[in-house]
C-alpha positions as CSV (number, residue, x, y, z in Angstrom):
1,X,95.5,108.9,115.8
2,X,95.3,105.5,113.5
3,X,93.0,105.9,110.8
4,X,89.7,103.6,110.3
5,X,90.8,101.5,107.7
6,X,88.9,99.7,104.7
7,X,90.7,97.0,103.0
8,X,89.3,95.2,100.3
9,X,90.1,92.9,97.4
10,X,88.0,94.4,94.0
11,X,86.8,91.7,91.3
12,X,87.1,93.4,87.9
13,X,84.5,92.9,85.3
14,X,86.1,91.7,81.8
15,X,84.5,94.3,79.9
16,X,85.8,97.0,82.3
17,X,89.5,96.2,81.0
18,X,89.3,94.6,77.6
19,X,88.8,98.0,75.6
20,X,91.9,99.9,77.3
21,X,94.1,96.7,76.7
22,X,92.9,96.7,73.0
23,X,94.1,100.4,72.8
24,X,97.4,99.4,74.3
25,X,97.6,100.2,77.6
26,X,98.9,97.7,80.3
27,X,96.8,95.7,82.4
28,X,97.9,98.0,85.5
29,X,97.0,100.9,83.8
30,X,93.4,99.2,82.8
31,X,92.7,98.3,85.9
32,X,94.2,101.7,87.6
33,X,92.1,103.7,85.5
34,X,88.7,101.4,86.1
35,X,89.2,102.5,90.0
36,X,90.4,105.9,89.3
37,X,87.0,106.7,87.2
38,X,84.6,104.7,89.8
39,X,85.5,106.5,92.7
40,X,87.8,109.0,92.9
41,X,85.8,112.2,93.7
42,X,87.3,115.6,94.7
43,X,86.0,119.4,94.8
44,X,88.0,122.5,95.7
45,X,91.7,122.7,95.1
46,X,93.2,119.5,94.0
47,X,96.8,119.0,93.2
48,X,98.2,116.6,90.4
49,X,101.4,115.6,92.1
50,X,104.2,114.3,89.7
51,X,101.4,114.7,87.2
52,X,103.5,115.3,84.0
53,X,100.9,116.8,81.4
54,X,98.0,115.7,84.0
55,X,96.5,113.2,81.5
56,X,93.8,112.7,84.9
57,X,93.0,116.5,84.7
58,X,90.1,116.1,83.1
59,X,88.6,112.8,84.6
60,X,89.1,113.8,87.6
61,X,87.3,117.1,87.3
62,X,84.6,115.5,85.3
63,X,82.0,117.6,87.8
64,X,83.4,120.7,87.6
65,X,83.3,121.3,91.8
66,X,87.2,121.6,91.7
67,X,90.4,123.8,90.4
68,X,93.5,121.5,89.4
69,X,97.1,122.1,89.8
70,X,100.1,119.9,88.7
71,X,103.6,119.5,90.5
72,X,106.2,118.1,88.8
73,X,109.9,118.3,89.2
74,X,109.8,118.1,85.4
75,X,110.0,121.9,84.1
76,X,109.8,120.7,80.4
77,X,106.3,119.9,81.2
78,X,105.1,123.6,82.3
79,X,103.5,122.5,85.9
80,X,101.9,124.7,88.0
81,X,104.5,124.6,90.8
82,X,107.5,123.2,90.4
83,X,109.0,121.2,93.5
84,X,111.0,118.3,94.3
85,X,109.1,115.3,96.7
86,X,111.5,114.7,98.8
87,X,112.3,118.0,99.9
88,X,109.0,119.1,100.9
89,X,106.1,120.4,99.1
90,X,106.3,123.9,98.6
91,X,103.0,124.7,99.9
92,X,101.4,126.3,103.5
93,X,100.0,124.2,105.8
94,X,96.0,123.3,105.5
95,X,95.9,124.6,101.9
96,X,94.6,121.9,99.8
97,X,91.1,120.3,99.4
98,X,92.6,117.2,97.6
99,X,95.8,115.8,96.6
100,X,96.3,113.0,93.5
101,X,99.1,110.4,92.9
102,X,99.0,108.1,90.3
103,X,102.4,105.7,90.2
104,X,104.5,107.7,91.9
105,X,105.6,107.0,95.3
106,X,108.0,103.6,93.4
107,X,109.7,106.5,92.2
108,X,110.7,108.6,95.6
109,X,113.0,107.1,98.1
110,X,112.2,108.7,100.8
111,X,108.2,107.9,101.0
112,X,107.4,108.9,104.6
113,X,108.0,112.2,103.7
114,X,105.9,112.6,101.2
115,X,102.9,111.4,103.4
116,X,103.4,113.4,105.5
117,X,103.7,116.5,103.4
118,X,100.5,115.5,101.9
119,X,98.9,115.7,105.5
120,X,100.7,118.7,106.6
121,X,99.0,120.7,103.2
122,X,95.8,119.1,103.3
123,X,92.7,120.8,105.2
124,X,90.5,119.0,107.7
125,X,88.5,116.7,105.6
126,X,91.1,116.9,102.5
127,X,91.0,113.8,100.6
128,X,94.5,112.4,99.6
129,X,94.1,109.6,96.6
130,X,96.8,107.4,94.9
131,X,97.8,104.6,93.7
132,X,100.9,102.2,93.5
133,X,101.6,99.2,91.8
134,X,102.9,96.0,93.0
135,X,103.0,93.4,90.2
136,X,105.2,95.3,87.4
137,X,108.6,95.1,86.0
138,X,111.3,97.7,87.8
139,X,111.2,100.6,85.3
140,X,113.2,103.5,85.7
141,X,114.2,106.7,82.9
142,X,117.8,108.6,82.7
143,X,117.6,110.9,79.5
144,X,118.5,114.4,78.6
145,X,115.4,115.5,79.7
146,X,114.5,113.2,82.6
147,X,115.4,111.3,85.3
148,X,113.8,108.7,87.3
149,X,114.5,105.6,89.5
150,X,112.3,102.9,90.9
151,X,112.8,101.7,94.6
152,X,109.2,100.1,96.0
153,X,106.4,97.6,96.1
154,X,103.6,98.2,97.8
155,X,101.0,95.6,99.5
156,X,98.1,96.8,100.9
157,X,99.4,96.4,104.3
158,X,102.2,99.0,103.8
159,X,100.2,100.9,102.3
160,X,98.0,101.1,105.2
161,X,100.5,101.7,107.3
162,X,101.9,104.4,105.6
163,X,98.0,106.0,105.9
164,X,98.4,105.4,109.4
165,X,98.1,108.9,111.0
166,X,95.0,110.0,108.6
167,X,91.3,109.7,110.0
168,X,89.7,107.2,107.4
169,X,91.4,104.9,105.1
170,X,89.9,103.1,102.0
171,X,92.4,100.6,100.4
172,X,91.3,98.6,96.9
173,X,93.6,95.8,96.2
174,X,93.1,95.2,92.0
175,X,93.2,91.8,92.9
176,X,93.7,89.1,90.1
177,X,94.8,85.8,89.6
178,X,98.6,83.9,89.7
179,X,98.1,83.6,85.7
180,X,97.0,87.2,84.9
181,X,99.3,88.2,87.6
182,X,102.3,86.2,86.0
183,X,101.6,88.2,82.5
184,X,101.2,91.3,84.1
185,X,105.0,90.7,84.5
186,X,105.9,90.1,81.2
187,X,103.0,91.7,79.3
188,X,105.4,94.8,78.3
189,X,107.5,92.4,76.8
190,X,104.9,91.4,74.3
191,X,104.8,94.3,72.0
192,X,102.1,93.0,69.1
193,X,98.6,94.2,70.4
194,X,96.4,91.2,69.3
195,X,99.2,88.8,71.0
196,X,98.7,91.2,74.4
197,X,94.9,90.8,74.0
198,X,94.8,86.8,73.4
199,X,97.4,86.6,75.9
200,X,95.1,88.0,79.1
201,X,92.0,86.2,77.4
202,X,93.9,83.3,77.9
203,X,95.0,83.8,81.2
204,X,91.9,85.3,82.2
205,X,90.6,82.1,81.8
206,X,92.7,80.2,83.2
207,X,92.6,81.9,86.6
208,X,89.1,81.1,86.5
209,X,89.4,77.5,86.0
210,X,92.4,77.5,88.5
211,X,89.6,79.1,91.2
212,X,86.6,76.3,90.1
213,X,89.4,73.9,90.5
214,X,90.5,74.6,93.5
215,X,87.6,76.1,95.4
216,X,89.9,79.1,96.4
217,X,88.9,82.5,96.2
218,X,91.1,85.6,95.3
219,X,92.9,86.5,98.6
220,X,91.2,83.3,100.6
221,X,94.4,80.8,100.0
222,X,97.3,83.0,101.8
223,X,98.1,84.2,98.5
224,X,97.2,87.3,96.6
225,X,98.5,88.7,92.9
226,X,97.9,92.3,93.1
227,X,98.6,94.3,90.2
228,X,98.0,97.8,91.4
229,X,96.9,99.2,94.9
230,X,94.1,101.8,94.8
231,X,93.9,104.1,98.1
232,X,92.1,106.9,99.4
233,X,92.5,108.8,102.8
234,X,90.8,111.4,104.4
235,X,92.9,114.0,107.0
């Protein structure tokens, strides 16, 4: 069955964003994190997948109505279960209240199958939340003690139709501007904080005179500049 699905650009308050960026992280990650602490709500058994040391652990347990596991392929970082994505996740069917992603799906080539793992361990009524990025630079890792690629982008469209088989869908495109979209690309490239900072101001505001100017509205002019695609589904 094809899920109801919600698709919607977000506007993103200044304030919201301008603290994380001053404490370094990207814009993506300011704007993830804004969406990932408004509404992502779980209880019962939750599973951080590719969670590394679970940095969302405690945010997203904030209520204390769920138990949280990690999965990682990662052994240096002492998950709960250890498992590879693309073979499967080593769980029973109907097991899990809630299952989290946060930027990982670039990194697995063969993304159908992780959707559809998550629905085969989720109960009726589990709630599967992620996100995915679309405007960054290709990053990918090969150390001594990781490795990692980077294959996809994801739009909100293929995002809902990877959702397609779950009852309810609720995409949030992060939605900004072709200027603060544009830096977004290159903002890791500017590694001195208060340059980072000016530079968003300053395109920031220049998206908003490009919108006055125009009379187009985010999404309304066949273009979009997404930075990061927030999704939730419900089995």
């Amino acid at each position: 069955m094809r899920g109801l699905e919600a698709r919607r650009p977000v506007q993103y308050r200044l304030k919201d964003i301008l603290r994380p960026l001053w404490r370094g992280d990207s814009i993506l990650r300011a704007l993830e994190d804004a969406q990932i602490r408004s509404r992502a709500r779980f209880h019962g058994l939750v599973l951080d997948v590719g969670a590394g040391w679970s940095q969302y652990g405690e945010m997203l347990s904030r209520d204390g109505r769920c138990e949280f596991l990690t999965l990682d392929l990662r052994t240096g970082t002492r998950p709960d279960v250890v498992g590879d994505l693309e073979k499967g996740l080593p769980l029973k069917d109907d097991c899990l209240d809630g299952i989290f992603l946060n930027n990982v799906l670039e990194h697995v080539a063969r993304t159908e199958v992780v959707i559809r793992e998550a629905r085969r361990v989720l109960k009726p009524g589990g709630r599967f939340i992620f996100t995915v990025p679309f405007l960054m630079p290709v990053h990918r890792c090969v150390s001594e003690t990781e490795s990692y690629d980077d294959f996809w982008r994801f739009s909100d469209s293929a995002v809902a139709h990877l959702l397609r088989d779950f009852s309810s869908v609720d995409i949030v495109s992060c939605d900004t501007g072709p200027f603060v979209g544009g830096l977004a690309i290159f903002y890791y490239a500017l590694k001195f904080r208060p340059l980072r900072l000016a530079a968003f101001i300053f395109m920031y505001i220049m998206d908003k005179l490009y919108f006055m100017a125009t009379g187009l509205r985010k999404g309304r002019s066949g273009f979009s500049y997404p930075i990061v695609i927030y999704a939730e589904a419900v089995k």
